[in-house]
KOLNUFI-164494 format. One record per residue (C-alpha): residue in three letters; x, y, z. Coordinates in steps of 0.001 Angstrom, whole numbers, plus 500000, padded with zeros to 6 digits. Layout:
ALAXYZ/...
END
This chain:
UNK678473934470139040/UNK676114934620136558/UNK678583934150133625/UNK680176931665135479/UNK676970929127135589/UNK676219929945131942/UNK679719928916131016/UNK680147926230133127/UNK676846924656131642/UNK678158925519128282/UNK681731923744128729/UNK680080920638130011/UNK677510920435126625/UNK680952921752124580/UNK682798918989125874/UNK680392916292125247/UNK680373917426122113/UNK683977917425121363/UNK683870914060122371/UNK682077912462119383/UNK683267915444116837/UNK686582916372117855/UNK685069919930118341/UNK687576922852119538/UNK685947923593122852/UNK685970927147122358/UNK684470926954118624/UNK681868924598120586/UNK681032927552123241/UNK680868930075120771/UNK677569928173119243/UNK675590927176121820/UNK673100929928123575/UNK671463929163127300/UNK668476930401128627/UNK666622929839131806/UNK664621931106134704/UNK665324930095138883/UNK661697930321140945/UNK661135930155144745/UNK657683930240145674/UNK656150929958149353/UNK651971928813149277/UNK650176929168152628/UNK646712928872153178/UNK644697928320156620/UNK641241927139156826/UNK638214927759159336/UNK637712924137159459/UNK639559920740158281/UNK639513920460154726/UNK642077918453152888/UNK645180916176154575/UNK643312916360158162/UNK645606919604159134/UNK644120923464159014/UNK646852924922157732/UNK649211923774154967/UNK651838925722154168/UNK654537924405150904/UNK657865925335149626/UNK658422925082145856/UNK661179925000143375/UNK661724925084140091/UNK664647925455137765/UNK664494925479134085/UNK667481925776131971/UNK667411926151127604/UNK670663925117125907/UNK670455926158121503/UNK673760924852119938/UNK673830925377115963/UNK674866922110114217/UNK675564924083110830/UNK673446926957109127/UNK670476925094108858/UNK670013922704112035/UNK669713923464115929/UNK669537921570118502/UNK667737922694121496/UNK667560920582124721/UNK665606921855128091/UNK666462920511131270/UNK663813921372134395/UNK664897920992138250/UNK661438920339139856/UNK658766917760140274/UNK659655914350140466/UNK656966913243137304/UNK657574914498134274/UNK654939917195134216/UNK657343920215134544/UNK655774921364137772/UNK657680923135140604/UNK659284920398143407/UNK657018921021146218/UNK658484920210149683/UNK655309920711151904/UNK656101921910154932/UNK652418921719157496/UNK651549922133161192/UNK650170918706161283/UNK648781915941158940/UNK650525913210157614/UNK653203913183154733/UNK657135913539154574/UNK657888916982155411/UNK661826917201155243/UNK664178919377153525/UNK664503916969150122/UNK666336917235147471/UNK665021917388143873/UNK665740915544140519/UNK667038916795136974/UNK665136915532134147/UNK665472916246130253/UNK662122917614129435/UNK663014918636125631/UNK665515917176123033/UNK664990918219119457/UNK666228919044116468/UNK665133922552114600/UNK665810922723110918/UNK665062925722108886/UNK666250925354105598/UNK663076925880103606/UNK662453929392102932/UNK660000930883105786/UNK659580927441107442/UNK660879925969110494/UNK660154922003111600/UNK661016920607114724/UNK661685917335115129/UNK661664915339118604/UNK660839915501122254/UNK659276919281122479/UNK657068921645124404/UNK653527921292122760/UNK652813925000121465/UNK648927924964121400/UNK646439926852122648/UNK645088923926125046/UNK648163923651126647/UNK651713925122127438/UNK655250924367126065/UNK657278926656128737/UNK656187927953132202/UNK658892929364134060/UNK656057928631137596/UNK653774926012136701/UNK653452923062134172/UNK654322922389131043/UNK653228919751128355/UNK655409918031125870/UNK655483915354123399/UNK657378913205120763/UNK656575913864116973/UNK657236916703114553/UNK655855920430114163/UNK656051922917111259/UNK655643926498110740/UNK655440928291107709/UNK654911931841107089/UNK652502932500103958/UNK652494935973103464/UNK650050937518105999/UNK649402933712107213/UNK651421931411109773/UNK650550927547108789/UNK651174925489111833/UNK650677921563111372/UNK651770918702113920/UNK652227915092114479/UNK652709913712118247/UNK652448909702118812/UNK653086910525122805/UNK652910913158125390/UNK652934913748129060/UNK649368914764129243/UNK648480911836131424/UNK650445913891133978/UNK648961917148133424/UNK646414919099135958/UNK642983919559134265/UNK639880918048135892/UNK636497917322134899/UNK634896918759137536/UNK630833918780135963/UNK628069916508135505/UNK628330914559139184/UNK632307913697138511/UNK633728916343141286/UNK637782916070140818/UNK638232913618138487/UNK641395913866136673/UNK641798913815132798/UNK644451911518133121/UNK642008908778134286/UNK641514909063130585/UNK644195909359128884/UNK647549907547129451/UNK650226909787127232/UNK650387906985124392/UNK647455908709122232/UNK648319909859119025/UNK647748913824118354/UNK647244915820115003/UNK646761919755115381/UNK646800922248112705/UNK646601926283113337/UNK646392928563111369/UNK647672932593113101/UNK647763935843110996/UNK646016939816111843/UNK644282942352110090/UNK645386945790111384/UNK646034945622115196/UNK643732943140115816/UNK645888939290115796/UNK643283935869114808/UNK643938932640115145/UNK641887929325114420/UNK643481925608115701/UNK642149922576115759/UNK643328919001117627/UNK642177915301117635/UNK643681912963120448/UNK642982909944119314/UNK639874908144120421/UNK639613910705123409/UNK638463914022121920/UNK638666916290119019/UNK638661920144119563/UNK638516923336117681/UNK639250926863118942/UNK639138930471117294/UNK640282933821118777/UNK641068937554118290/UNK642869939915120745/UNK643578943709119375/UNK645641946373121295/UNK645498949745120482/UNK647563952870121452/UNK645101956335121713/UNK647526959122123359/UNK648169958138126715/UNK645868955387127025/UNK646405951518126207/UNK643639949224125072/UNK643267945485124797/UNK640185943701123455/UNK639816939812122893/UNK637315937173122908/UNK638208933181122109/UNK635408930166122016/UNK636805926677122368/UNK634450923622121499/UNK636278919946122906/UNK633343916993121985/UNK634471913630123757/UNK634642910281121927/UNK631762907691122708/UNK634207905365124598/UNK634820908445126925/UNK631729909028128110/UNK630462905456127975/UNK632825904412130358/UNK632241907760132658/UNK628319907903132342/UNK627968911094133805/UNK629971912704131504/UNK628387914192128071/UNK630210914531124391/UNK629665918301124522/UNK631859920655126032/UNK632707924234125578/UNK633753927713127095/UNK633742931140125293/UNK635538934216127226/UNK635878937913125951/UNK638176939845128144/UNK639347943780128227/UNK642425945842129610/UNK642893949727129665/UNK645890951520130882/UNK646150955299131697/UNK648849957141133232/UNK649924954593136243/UNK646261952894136761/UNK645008950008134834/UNK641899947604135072/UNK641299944547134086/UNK637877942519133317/UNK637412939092131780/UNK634114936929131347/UNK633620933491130515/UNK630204930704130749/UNK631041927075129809/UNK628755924793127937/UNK625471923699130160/UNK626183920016129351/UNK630280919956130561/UNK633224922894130168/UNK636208920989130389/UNK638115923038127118/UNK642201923228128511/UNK644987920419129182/UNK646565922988131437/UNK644537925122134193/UNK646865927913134922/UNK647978929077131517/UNK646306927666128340/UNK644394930440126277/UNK641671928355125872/UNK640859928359129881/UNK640258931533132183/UNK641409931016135419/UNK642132932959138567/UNK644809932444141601/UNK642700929197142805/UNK639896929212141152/UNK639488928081137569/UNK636597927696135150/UNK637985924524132808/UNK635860921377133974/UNK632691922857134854/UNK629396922377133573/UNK627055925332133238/UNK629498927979134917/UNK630462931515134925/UNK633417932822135783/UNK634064936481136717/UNK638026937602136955/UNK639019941654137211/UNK641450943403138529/UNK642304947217139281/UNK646291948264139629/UNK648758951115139937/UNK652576951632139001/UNK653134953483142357/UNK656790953326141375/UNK658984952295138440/UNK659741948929140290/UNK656812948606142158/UNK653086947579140652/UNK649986947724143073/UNK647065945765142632/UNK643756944512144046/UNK641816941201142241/UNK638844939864142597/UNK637520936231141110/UNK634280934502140996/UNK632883930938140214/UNK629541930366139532/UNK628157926290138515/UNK624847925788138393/UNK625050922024138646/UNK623018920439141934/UNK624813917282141426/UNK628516918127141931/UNK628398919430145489/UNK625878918144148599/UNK624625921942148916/UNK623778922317145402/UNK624371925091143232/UNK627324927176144488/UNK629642930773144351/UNK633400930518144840/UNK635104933326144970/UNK638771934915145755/UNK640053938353146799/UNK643733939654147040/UNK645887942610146960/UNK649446941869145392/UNK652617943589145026/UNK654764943221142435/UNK658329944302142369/UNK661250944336139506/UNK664588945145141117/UNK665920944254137508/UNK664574943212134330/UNK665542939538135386/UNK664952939716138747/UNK662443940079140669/UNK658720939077142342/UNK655599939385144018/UNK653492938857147373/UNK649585937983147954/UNK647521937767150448/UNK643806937398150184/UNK640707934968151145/UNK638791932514149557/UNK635193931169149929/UNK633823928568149385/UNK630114927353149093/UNK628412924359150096/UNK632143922684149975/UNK631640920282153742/UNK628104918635153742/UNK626458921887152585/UNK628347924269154598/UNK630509926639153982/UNK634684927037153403/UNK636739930264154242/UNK640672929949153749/UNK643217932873154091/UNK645658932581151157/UNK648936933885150901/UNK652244933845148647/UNK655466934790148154/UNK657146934301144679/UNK660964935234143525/UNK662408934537140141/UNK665418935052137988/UNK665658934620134469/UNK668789934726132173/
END
């Protein structure tokens, strides 16, 4: 079955193809390599109280299909095309067909759309260098080019990598993107939930340069970004693994800096030019356990340092909880596990958020935090999944009071 879809998609690229070049079909095949991933995921979470949509519980069924088609044109040009099955903007989120015990909204059994999400051309005939030209995932460290479960960001405009000896030199050009769509909030300085793309509407020009290399086992990078007359940002960052015997050790730390144009924070008063969020993080395996810790504090005037909240490496972020957008916060995320079983990963997480900011709820300063045990399980190395269940609390959320909410999911995927 699984050679069948793959095939079937390839024909029907093939034959377009033979259509303009006169192509053999099965030359055409033979050149073009597809890659995707197939996600189910089931959200529910019940509250103590009303909270969001007027229902208690709210309970959603999401979708999302991405599929990676790389036909070589000749020996030095590919061109790679990525088509997502999922949310109906362009933001490469899952299709989410809620599905609640009350409330209002359309809770039916839809169907979802197709959408082209990349369409570029790769060239790599310059020695060590590859450019991309076109409609492509944006690969920085503020945001995400492919997420098999959650968003992705893309943009028009041209990127190039070249390998310098021990040094990667990465350099882009973007004149629009689909940030205006993406799900970052600037959540400090009295602006509770407002949404980044109140300020920007995907027609700003970006430049980014990065530059990646390592020194033993430990891997550096430095980047830095302008969106034009919205912010300009600058990150650096080192993660090192080491192997001693039977145990496994990672070490990192990353500080991200974002300062926000004049016209930004004129027109939102509240908000101030500064914002940052530095994180150091460690992991340590032995035998079947492993633990996890991570740290971060954000910037006492605003921490909003990530166009994407559930991947970037420039954020740190939990299951709902996330520390991009705050001002004067902490954030708190570990994590102890066991590999019971070959297939079968064990693990217990706990996440807190701490702001210090008497403006952004009525209660004042507040603690979030989350707790859940998951289970992971890999009936194949492309198939598999994972269930959790936990709660989350919290503080000062309803007039000064209080918030629990049981949380639970189930998520399957496939890749190929």
């Amino acid at each position: 079955m699984k050679k069948f879809a793959k095939m079937s998609l390839v024909a029907a690229l093939a034959v377009a193809g033979t259509t303009a070049s006169a192509q053999p079909l099965t030359e055409a095949i033979k050149n073009v390599d597809v890659s995707g991933s197939v996600v189910y995921r089931y959200d529910d979470y019940s509250s103590d109280k009303n909270y969001k949509d007027g229902v208690d519980e709210k309970d959603n069924n999401k979708y999302k299909i991405g599929l990676t088609a790389k036909a070589k044109v000749n020996d030095d040009v590919t061109a790679i095309t990525r088509f997502i099955i999922g949310s109906d903007t362009s933001s490469g989120d899952f299709a989410s067909l809620n599905h609640s015990s009350g409330g209002d909204g359309d809770h039916s059994d839809e169907n979802v759309d197709v959408k082209l999400s990349q369409v570029y051309f790769s060239y790599t005939g310059i020695k060590n260098t590859t450019v991309n030209v076109g409609k492509q995932g944006l690969t920085t460290p503020w945001t995400v080019a492919i997420d098999i479960d959650g968003q992705e960001q893309t943009g028009t405009g041209i990127l190039a990598l070249s390998n310098l000896g021990p040094v990667t030199v990465a350099a882009a050009y973007f004149n629009q993107t689909n940030l205006d769509l993406n799900d970052a909030k600037i959540n400090g300085n009295g602006y509770e939930d407002v949404d980044v793309k109140d300020v920007i509407d995907g027609a700003e020009d970006i430049v980014t340069i990065g530059l990646l290399g390592s020194i033993g086992p430990v891997a550096l990078d430095a980047w830095y970004l302008d969106m034009d007359e919205v912010f300009d940002t600058y990150t650096v960052g080192a993660d090192a693994k080491f192997n001693i015997d039977a145990v496994k050790l990672n070490l990192g730390a990353r500080y991200t800096y974002l300062d926000l144009d004049d016209e930004i924070t004129d027109a939102l008063t509240a908000l101030d030019n500064d914002n940052s969020l530095a994180k150091v993080y460690a992991g340590i395996n032995i035998g079947i356990f492993g633990a996890k810790v991570a740290y971060a504090w954000t910037d006492e005037d605003g921490g909003l340092v990530a166009l994407d909240n559930d991947s970037s490496k420039t954020n740190l972020h939990g299951w709902n909880l996330t520390a991009n957008g705050y001002a004067d916060a902490t954030f708190l995320k570990s994590s102890v596990d066991a590999q019971v079983l070959d297939s079968l990963n064990i693990s217990l997480n706990y996440n807190q958020l701490e702001v210090d900011d008497k403006d952004i709820r009525d209660g004042g300063d507040f603690t979030d935090t989350e707790y859940y045990l998951q289970a992971t399980y890999k009936m194949s190395k492309n198939f598999g999944g994972y269930i959790r269940f936990g709660e989350m609390e919290k503080e000062n959320i309803d007039d000064g009071k209080d918030r629990d909410t049981t949380i639970g999911r189930l998520q399957i995927q496939y890749t190929f």
